[in-house]
FIMAR-132954 format. One record per residue (C-alpha): residue number from 1; x negated, y negated, z negated; residue in one letter. Coordinates in nm, 4 decimals. Example, Ala and Ser with C-alpha at 12.3 -4.5 7.8 and 13.67 -1.06 7.14 Angstrom:
- 1/-1.2300/0.4500/-0.7800/a .
- 2/-1.3670/0.1060/-0.7140/s .
***
This chain:
- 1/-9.6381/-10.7852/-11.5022/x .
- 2/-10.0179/-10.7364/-11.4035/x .
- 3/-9.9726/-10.3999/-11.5317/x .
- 4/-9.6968/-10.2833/-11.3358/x .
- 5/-9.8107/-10.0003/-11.1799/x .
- 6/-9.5785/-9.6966/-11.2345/x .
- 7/-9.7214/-9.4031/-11.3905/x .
- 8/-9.6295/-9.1030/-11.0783/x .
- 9/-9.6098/-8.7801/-11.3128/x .
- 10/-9.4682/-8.9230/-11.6413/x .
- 11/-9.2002/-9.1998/-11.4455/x .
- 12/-8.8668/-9.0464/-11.3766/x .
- 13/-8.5313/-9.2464/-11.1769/x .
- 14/-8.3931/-9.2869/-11.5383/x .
- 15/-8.6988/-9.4264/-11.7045/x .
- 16/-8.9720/-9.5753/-11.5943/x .
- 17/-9.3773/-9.5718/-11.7342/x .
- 18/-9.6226/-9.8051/-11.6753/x .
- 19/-9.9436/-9.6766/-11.6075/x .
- 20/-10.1864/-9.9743/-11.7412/x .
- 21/-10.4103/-9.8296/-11.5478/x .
- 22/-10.5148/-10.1422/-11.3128/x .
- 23/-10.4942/-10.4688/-11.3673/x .
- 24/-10.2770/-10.6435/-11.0337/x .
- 25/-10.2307/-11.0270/-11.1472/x .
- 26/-10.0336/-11.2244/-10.9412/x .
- 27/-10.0789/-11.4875/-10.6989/x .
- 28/-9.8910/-11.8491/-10.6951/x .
- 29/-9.5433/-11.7581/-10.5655/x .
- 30/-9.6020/-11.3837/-10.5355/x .
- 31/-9.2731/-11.2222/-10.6139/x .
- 32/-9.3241/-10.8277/-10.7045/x .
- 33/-9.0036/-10.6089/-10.8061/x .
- 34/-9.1461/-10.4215/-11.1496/x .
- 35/-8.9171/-10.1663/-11.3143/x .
- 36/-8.8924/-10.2210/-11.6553/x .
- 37/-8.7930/-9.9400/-11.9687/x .
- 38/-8.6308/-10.0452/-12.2294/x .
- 39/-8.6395/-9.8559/-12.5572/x .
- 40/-8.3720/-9.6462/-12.6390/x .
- 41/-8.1496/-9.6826/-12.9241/x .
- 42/-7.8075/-9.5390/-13.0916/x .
- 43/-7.5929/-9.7898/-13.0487/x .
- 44/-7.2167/-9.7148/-13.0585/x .
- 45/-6.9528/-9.9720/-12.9255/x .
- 46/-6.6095/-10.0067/-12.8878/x .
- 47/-6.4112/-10.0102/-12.6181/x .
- 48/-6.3883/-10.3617/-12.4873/x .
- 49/-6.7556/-10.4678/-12.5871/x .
- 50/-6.9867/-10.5788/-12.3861/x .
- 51/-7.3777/-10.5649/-12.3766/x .
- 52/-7.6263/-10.8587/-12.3317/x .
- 53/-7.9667/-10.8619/-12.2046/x .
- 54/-8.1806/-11.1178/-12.3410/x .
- 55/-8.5013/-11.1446/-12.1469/x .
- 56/-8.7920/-11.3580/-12.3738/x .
- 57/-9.1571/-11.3652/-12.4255/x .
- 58/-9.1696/-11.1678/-12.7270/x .
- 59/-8.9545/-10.9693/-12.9253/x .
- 60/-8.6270/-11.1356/-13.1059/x .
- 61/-8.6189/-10.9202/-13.3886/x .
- 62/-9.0168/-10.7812/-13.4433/x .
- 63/-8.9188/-10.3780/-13.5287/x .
- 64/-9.2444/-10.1983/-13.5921/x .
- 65/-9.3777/-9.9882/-13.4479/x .
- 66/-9.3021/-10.1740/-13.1612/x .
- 67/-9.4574/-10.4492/-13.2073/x .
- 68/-9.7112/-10.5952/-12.8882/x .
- 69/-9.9377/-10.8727/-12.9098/x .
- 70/-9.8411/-11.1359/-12.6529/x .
- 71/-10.1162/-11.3974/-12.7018/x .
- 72/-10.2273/-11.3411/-12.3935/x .
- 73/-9.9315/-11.3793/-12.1663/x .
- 74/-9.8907/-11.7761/-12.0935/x .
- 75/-9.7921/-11.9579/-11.8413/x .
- 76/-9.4111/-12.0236/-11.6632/x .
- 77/-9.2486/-11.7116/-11.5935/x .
- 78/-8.9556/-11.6982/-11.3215/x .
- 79/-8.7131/-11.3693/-11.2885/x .
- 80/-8.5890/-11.3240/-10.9600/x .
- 81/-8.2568/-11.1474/-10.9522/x .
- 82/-7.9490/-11.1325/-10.7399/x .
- 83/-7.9175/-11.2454/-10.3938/x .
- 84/-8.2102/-11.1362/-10.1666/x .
- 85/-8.3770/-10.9592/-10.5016/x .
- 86/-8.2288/-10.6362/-10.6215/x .
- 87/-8.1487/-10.6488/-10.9936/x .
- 88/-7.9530/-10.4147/-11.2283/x .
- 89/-7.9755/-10.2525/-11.5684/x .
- 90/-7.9242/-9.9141/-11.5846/x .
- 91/-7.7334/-9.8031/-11.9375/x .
- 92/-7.6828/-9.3990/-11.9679/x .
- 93/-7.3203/-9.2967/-12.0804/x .
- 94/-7.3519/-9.0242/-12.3515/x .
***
């Protein structure tokens, strides 16, 4: 997340942009909250179903254009969530 700055005019509450604008790696043990978009999709389901998230290194099922090159993100990741570190996913009702 060394690109985690939030792009100010084209971020909204509903769906955040990452600037890439500056690079802000991380020190050893430096937690940073980082708001994360997902891409959207039309995905119908039934009442009773639930929805998964699946965070990984690299996409489960590759769907160009989509596609990124991850080569260059190694090392041990840790997500911080619940507790003391806010965590949620927001899903929009249509």
């Amino acid at each position: 997340m060394s690109r985690r700055e939030l792009d100010a005019v084209e971020s909204t509450e509903w769906h955040p942009v990452q600037s890439g604008a500056r690079e802000q790696k991380l020190k050893a043990d430096e937690i940073v909250p980082v708001d994360v978009a997902l891409y959207p999709s039309s995905t119908f389901f039934a009442a009773g179903e639930t929805v998964q998230l699946i965070v990984a290194p690299r996409e489960i099922i590759p769907s160009p254009p989509y596609i990124k090159d991850a080569s260059f993100n190694r090392g041990t990741h840790v997500l911080h969530c619940g507790g003391e570190y806010e965590s949620y996913l927001l899903v929009p009702k249509v």
